[in-house]
N, CA, C and O atoms as a Tinker XYZ file with bonds, in Angstrom:
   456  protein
     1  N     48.832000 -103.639000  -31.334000    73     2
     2  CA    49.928000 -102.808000  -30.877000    64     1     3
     3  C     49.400000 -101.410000  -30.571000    63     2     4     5
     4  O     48.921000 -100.730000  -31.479000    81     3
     5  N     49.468000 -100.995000  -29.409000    73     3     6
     6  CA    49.354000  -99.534000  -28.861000    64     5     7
     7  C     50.385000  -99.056000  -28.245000    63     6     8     9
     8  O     50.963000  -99.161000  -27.163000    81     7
     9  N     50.516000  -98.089000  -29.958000    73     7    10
    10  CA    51.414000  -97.203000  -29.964000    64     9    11
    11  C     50.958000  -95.416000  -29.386000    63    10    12    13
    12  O     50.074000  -94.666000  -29.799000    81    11
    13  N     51.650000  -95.288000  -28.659000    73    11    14
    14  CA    50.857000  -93.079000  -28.235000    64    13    15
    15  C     52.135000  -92.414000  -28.825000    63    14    16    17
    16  O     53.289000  -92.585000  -28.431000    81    15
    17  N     51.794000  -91.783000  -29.637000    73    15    18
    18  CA    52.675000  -90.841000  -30.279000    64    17    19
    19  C     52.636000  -89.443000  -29.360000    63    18    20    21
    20  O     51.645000  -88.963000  -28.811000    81    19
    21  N     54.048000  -88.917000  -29.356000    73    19    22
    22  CA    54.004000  -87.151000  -28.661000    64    21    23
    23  C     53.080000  -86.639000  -29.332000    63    22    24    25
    24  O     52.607000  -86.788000  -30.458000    81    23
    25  N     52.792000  -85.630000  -27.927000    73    23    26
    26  CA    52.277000  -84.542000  -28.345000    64    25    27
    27  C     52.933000  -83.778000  -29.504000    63    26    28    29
    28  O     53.668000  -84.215000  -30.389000    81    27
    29  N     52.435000  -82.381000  -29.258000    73    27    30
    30  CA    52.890000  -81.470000  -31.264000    64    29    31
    31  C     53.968000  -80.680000  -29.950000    63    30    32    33
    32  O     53.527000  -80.320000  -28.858000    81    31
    33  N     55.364000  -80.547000  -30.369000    73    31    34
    34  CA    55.861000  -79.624000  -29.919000    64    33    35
    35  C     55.448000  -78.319000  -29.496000    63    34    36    37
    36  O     55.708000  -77.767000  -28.427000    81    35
    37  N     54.744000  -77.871000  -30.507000    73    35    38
    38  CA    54.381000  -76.397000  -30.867000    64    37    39
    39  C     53.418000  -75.982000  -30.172000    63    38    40    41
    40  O     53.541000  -75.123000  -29.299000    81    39
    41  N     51.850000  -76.806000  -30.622000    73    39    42
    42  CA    50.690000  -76.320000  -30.027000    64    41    43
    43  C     50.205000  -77.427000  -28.892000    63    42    44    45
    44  O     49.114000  -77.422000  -28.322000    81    43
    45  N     51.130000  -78.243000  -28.730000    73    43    46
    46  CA    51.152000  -79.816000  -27.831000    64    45    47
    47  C     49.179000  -80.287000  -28.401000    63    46    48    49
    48  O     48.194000  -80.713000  -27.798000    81    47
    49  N     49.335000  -80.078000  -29.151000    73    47    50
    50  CA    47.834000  -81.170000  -29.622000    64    49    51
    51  C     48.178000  -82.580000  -29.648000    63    50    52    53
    52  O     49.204000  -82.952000  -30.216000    81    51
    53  N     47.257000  -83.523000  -28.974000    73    51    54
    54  CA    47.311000  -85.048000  -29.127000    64    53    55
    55  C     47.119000  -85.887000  -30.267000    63    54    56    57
    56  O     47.074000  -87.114000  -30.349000    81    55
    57  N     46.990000  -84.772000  -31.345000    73    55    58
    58  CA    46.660000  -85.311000  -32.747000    64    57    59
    59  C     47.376000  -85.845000  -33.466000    63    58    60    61
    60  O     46.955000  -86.442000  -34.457000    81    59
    61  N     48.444000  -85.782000  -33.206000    73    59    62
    62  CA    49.683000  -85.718000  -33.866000    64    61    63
    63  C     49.785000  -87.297000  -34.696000    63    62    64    65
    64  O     49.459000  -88.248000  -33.985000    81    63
    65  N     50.159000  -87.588000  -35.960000    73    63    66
    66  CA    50.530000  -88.971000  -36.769000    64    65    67
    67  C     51.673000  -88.846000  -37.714000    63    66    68    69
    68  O     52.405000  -87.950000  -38.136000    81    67
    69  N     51.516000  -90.103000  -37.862000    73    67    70
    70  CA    52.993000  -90.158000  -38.888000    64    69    71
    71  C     52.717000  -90.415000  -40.289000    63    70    72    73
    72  O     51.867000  -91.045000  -40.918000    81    71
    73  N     53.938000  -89.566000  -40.609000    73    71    74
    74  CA    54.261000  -89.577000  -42.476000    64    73    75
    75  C     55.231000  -89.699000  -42.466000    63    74    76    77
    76  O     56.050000  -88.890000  -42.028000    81    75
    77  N     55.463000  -90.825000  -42.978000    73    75    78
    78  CA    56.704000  -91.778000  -42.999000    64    77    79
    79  C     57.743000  -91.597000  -41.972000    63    78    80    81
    80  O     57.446000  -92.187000  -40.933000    81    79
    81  N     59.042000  -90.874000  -41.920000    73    79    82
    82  CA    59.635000  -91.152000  -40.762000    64    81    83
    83  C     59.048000  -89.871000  -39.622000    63    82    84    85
    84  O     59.148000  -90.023000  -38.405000    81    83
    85  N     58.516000  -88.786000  -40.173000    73    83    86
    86  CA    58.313000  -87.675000  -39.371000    64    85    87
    87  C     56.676000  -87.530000  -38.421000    63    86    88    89
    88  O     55.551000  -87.909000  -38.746000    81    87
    89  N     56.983000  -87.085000  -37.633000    73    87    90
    90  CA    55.240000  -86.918000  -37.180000    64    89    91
    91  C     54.571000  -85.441000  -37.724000    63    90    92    93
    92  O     55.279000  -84.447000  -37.884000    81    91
    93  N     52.962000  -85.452000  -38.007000    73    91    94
    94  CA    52.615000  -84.283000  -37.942000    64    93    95
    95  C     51.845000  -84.151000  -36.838000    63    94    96    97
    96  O     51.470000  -84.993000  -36.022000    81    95
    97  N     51.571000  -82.439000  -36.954000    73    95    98
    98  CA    50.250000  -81.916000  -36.374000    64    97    99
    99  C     49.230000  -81.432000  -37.232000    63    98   100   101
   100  O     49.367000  -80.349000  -37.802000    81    99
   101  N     48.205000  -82.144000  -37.378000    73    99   102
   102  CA    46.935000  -81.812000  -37.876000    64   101   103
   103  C     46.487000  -80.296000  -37.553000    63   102   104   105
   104  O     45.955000  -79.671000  -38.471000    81   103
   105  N     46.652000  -79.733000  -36.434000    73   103   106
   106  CA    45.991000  -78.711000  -36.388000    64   105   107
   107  C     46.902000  -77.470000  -36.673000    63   106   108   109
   108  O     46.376000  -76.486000  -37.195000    81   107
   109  N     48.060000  -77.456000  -36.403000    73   107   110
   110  CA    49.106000  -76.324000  -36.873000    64   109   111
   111  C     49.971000  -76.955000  -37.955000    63   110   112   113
   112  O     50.979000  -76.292000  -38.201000    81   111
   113  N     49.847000  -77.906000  -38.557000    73   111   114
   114  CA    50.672000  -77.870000  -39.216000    64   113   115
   115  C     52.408000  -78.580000  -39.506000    63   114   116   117
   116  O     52.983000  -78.911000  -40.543000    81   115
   117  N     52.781000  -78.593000  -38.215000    73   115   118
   118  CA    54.115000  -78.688000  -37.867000    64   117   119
   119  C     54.370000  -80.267000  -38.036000    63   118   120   121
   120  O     53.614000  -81.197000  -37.758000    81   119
   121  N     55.550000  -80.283000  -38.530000    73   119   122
   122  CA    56.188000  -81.293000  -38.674000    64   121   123
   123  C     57.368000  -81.211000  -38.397000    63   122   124   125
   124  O     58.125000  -80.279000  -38.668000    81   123
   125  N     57.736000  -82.747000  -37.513000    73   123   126
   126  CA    59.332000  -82.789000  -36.746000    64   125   127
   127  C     59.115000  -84.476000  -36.999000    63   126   128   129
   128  O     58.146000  -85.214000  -37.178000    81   127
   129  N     60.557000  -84.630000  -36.906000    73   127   130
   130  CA    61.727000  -85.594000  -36.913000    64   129   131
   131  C     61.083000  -86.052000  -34.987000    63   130   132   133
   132  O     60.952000  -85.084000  -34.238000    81   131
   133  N     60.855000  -87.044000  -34.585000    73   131   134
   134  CA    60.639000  -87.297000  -33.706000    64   133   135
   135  C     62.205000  -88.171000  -32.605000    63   134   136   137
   136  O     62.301000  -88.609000  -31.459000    81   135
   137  N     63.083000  -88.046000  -33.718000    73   135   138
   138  CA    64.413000  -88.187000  -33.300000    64   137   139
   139  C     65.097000  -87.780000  -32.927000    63   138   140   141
   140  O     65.950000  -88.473000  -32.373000    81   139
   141  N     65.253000  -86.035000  -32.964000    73   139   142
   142  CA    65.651000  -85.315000  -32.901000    64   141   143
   143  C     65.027000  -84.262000  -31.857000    63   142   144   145
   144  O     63.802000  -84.167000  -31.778000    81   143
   145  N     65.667000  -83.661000  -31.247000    73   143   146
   146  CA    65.254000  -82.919000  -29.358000    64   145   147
   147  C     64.905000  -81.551000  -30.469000    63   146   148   149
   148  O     65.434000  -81.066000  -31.469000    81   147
   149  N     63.841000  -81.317000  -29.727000    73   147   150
   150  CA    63.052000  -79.630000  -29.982000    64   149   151
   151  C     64.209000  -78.892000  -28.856000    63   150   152   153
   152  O     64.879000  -79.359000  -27.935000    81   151
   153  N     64.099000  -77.856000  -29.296000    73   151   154
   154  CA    65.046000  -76.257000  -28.877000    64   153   155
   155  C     63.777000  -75.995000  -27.296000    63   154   156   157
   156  O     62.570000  -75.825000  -27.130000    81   155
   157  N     65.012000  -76.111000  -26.466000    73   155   158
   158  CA    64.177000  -75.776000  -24.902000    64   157   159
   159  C     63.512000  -74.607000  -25.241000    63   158   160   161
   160  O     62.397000  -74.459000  -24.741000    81   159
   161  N     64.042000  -73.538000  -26.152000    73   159   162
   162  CA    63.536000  -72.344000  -25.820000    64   161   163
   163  C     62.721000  -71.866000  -26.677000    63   162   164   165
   164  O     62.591000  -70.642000  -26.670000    81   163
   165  N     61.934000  -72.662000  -27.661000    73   163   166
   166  CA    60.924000  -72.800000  -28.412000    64   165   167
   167  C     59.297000  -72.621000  -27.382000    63   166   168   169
   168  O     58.761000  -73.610000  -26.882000    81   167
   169  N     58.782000  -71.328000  -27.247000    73   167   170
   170  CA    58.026000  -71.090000  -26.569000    64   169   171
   171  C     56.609000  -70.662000  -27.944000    63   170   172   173
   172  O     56.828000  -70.110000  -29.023000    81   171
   173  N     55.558000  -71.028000  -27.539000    73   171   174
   174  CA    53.842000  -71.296000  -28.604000    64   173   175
   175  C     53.397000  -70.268000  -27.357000    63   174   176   177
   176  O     53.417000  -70.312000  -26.127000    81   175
   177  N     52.998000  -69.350000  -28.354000    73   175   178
   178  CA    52.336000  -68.257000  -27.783000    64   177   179
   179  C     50.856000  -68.302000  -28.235000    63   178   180   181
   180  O     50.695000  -68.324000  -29.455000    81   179
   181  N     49.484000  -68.321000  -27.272000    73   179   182
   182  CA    48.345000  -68.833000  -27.732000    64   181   183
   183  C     47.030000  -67.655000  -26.905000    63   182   184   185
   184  O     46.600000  -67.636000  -25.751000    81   183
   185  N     46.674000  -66.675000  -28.279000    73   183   186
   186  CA    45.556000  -66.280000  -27.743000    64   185   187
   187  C     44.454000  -66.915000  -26.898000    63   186   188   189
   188  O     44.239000  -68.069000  -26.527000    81   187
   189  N     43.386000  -64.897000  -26.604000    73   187   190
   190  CA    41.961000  -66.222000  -25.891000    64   189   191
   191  C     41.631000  -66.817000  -26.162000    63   190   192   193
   192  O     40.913000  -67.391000  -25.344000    81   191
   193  N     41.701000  -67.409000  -27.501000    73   191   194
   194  CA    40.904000  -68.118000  -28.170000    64   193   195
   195  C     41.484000  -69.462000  -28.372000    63   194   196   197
   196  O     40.769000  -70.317000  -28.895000    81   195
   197  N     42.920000  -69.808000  -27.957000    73   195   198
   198  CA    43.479000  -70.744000  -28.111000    64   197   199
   199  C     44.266000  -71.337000  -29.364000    63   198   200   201
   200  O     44.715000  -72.473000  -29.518000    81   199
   201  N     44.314000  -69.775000  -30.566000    73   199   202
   202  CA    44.660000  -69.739000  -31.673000    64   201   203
   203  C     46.480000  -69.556000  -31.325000    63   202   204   205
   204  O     46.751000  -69.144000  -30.197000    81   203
   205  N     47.483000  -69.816000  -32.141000    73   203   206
   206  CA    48.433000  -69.693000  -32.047000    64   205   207
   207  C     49.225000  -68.410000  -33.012000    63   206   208   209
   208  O     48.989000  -68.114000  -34.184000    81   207
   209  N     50.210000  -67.805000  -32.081000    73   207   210
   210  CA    50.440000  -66.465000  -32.807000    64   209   211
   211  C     51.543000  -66.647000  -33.054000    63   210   212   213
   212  O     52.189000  -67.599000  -32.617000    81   211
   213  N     52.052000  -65.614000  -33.935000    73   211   214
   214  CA    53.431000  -65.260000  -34.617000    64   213   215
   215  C     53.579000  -64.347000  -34.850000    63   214   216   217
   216  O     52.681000  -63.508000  -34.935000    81   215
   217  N     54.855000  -64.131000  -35.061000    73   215   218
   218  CA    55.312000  -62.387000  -35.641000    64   217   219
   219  C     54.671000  -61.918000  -36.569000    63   218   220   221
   220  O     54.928000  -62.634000  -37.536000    81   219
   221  N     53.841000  -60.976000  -36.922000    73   219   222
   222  CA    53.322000  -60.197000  -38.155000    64   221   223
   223  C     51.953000  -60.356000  -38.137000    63   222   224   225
   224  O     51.322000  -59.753000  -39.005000    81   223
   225  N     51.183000  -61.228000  -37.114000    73   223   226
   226  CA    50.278000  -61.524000  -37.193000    64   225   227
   227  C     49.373000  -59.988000  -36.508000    63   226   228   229
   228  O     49.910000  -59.022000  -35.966000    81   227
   229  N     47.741000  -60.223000  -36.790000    73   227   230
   230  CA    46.673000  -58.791000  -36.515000    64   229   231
   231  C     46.238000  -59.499000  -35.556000    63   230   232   233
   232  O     45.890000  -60.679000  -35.613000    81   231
   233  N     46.244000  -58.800000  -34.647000    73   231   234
   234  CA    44.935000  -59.056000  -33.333000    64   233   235
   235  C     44.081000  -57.908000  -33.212000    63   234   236   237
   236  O     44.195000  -56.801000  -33.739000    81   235
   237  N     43.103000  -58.409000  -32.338000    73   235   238
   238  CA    42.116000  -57.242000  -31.691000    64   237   239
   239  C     41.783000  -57.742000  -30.124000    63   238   240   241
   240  O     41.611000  -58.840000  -29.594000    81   239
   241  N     41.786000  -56.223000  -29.628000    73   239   242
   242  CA    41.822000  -56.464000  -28.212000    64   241   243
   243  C     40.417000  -56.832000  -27.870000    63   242   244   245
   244  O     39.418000  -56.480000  -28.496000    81   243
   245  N     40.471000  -57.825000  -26.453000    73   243   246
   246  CA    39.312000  -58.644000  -26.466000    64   245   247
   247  C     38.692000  -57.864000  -25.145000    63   246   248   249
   248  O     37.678000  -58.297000  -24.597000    81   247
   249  N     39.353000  -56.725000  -24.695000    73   247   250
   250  CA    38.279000  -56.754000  -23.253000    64   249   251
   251  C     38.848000  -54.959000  -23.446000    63   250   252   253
   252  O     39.780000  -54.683000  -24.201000    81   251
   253  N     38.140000  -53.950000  -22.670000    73   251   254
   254  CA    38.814000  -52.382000  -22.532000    64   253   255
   255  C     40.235000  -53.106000  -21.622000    63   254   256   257
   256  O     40.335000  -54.205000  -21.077000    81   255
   257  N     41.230000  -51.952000  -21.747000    73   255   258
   258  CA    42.168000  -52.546000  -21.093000    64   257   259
   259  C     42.996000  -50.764000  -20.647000    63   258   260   261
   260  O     43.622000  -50.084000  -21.459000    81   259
   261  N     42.783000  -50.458000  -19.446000    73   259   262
   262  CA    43.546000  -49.077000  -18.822000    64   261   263
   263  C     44.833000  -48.930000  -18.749000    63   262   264   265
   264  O     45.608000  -49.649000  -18.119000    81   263
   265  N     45.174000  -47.683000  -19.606000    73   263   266
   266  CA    46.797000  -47.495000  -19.766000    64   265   267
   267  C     47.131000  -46.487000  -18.819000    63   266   268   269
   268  O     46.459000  -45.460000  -18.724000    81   267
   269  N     48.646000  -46.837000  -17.743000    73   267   270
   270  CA    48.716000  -46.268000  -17.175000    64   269   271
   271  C     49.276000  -44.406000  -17.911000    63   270   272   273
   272  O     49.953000  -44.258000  -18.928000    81   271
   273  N     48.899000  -43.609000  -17.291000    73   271   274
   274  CA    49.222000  -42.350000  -17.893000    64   273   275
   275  C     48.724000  -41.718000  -19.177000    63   274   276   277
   276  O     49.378000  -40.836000  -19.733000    81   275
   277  N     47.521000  -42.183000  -19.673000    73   275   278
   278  CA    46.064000  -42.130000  -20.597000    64   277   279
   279  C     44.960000  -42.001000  -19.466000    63   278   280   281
   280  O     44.830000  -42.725000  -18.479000    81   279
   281  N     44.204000  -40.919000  -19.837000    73   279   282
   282  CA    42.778000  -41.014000  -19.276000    64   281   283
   283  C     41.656000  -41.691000  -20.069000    63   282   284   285
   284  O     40.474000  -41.500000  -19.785000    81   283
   285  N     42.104000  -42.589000  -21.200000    73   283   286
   286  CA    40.781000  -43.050000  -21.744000    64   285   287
   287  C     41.832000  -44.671000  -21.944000    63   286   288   289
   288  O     42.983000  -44.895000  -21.570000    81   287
   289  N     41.024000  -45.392000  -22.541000    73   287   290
   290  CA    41.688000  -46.819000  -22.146000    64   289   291
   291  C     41.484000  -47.501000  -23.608000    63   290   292   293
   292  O     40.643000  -47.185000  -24.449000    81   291
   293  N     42.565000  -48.615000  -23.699000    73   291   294
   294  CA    41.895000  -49.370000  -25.273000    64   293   295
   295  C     40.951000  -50.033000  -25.416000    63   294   296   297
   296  O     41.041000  -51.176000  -24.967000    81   295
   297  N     39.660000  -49.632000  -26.083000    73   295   298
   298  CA    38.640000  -50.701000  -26.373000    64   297   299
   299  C     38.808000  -51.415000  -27.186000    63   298   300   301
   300  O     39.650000  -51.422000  -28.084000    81   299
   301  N     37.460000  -52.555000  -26.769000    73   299   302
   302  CA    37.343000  -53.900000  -27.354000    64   301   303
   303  C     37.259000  -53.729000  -28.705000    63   302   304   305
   304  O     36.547000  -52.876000  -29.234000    81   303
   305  N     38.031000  -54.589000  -29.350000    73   303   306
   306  CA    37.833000  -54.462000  -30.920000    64   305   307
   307  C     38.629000  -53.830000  -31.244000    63   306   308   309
   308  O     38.503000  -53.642000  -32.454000    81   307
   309  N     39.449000  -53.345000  -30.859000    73   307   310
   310  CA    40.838000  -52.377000  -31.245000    64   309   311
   311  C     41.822000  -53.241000  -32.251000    63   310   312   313
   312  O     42.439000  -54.156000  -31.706000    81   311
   313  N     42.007000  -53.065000  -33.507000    73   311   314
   314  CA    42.962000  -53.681000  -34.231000    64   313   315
   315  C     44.595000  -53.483000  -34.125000    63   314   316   317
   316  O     45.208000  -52.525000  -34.596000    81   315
   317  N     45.103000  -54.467000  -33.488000    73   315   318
   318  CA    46.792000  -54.324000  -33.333000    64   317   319
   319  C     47.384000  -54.917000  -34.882000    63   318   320   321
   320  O     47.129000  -56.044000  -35.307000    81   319
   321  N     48.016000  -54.143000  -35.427000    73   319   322
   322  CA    48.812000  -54.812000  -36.810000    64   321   323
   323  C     49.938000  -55.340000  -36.656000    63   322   324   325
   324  O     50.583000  -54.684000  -35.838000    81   323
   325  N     50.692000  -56.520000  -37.181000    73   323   326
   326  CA    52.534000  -56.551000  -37.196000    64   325   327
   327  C     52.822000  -56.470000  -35.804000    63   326   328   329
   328  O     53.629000  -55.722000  -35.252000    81   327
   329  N     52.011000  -57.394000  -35.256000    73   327   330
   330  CA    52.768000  -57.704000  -33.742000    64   329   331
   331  C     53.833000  -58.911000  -33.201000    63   330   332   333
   332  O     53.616000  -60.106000  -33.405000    81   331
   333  N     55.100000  -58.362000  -32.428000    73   331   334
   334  CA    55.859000  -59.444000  -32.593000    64   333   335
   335  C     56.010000  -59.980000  -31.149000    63   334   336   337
   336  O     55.879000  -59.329000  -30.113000    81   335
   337  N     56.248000  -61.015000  -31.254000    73   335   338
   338  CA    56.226000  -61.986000  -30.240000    64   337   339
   339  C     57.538000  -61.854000  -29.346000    63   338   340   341
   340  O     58.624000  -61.913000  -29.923000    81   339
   341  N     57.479000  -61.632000  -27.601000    73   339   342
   342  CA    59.028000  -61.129000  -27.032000    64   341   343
   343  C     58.381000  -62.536000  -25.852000    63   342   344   345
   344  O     57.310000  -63.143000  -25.844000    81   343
   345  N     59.633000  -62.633000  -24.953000    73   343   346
   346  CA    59.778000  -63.639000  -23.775000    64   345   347
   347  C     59.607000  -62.281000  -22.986000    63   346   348   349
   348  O     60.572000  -61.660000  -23.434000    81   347
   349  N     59.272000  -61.819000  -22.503000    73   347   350
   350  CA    59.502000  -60.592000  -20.982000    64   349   351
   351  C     59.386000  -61.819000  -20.233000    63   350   352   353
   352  O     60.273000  -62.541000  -20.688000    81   351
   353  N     58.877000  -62.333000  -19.487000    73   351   354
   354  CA    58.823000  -63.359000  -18.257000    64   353   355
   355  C     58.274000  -62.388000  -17.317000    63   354   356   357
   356  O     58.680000  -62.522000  -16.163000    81   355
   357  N     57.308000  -61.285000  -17.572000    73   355   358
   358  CA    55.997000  -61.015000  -17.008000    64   357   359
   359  C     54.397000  -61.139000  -17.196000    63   358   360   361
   360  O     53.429000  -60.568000  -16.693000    81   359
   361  N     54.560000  -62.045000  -18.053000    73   359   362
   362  CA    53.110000  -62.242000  -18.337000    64   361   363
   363  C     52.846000  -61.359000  -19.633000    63   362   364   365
   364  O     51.814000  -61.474000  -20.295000    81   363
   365  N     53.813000  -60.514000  -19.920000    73   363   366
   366  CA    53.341000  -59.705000  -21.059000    64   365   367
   367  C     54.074000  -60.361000  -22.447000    63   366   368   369
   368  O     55.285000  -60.446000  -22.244000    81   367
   369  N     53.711000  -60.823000  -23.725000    73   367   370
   370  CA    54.539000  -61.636000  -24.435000    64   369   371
   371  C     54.021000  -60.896000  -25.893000    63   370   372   373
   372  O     54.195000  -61.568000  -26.910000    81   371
   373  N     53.504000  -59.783000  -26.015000    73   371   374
   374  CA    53.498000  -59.434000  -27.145000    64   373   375
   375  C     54.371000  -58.075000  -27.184000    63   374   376   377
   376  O     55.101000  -57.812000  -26.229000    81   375
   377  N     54.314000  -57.494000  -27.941000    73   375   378
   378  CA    55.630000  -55.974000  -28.225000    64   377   379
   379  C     54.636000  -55.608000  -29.285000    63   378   380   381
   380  O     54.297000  -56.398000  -30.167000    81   379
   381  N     54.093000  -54.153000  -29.151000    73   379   382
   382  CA    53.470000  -54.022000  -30.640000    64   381   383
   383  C     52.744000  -52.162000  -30.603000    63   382   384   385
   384  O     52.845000  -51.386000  -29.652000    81   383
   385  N     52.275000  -51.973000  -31.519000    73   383   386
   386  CA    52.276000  -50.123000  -31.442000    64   385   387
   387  C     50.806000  -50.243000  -31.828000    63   386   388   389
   388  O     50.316000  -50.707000  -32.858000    81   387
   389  N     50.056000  -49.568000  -30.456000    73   387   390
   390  CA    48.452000  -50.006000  -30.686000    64   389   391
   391  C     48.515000  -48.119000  -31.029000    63   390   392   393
   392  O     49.098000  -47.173000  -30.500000    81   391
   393  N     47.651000  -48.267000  -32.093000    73   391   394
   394  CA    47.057000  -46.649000  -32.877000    64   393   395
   395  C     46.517000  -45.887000  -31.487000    63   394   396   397
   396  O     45.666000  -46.278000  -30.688000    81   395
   397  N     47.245000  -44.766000  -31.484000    73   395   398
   398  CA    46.595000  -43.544000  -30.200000    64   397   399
   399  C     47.197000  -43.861000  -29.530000    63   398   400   401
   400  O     47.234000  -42.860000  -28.814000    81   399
   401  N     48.043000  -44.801000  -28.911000    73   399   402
   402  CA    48.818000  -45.322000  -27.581000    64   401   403
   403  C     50.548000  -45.521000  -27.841000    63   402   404   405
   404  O     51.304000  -45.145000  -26.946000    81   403
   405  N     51.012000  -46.020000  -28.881000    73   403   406
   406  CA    52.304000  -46.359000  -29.453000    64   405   407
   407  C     52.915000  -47.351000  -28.760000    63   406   408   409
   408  O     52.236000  -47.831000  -27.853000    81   407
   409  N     53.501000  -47.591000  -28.848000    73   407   410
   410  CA    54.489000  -49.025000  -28.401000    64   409   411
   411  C     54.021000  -49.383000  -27.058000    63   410   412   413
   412  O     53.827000  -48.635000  -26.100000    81   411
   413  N     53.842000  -50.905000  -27.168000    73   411   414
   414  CA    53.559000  -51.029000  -25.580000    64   413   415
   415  C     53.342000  -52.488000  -25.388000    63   414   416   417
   416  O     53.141000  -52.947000  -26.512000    81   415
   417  N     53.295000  -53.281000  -24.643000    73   415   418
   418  CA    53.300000  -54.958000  -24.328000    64   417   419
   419  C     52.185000  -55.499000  -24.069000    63   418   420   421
   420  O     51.468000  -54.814000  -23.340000    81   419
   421  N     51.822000  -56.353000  -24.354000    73   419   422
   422  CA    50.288000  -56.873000  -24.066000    64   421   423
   423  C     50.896000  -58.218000  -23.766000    63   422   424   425
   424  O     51.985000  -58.792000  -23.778000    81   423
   425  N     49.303000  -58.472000  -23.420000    73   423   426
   426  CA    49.416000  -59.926000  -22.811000    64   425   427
   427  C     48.482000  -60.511000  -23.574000    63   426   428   429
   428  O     47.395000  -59.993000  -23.826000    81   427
   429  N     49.023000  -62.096000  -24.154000    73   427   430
   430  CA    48.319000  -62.945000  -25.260000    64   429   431
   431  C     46.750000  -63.395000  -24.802000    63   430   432   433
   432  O     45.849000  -63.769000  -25.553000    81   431
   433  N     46.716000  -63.257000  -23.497000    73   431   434
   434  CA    45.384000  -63.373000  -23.063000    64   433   435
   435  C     43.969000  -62.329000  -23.308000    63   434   436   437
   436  O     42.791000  -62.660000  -23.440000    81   435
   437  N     44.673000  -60.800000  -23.309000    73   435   438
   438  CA    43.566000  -60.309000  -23.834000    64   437   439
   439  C     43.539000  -59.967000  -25.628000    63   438   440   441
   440  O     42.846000  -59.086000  -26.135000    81   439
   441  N     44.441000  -60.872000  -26.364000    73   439   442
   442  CA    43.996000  -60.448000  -27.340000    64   441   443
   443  C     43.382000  -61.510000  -28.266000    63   442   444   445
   444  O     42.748000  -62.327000  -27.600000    81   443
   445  N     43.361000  -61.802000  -29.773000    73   443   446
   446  CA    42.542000  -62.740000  -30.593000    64   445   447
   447  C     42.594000  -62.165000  -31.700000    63   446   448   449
   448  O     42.349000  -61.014000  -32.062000    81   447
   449  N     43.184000  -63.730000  -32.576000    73   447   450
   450  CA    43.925000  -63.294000  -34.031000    64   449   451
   451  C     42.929000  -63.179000  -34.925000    63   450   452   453
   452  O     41.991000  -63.977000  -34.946000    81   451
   453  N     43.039000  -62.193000  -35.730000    73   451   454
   454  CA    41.963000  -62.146000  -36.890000    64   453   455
   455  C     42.268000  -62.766000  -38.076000    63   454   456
   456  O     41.459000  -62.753000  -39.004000    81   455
């Protein structure tokens, strides 16, 4: 019998198996009811690195990155603390207050969770 179980809702890994009635994900963790419909608007936000983020979580910026109306720009290695996760639907999906710069949006691509 070949059975293919879903992907992981969350981080869609193919890893996914069952414990007893529920499936997991091996690599994040997550466990769901495979009976039951996931929330459309359940969006997995995933650094460069392909790590998965959440609210409160530390990043560091992965490349210099030029702020408009600053003459010097954020470098690499810059530690972001307590960053929370927003939908903008511009490509920018983090919200967070980088030290010397203050509040401002990034994009999950240039950063990487520590």
């Amino acid at each position: 019998m070949s059975e293919t179980l879903p992907p992981c809702p969350l981080c869609e890994s193919a890893y996914s198996y069952e414990m007893g009635d529920l499936l997991v994900c091996p690599e994040c963790a997550h466990e769901w009811d495979p009976k039951e419909q996931i929330e459309s608007d359940t969006v997995v936000v995933k650094d460069s690195a392909g790590n998965i983020l959440q609210d409160g979580d530390t990043v560091t910026i992965t490349k210099d990155l030029k702020v408009k109306g600053f003459s010097n720009s954020i470098k690499v290695g810059t530690k972001v603390k307590n960053i929370r996760l927003v939908n903008a639907g511009d490509g920018h999906d983090i919200d967070a207050k980088v030290d010397g710069f203050g509040q401002m949006m990034l994009k999950s691509s240039v950063v990487k969770k520590v």
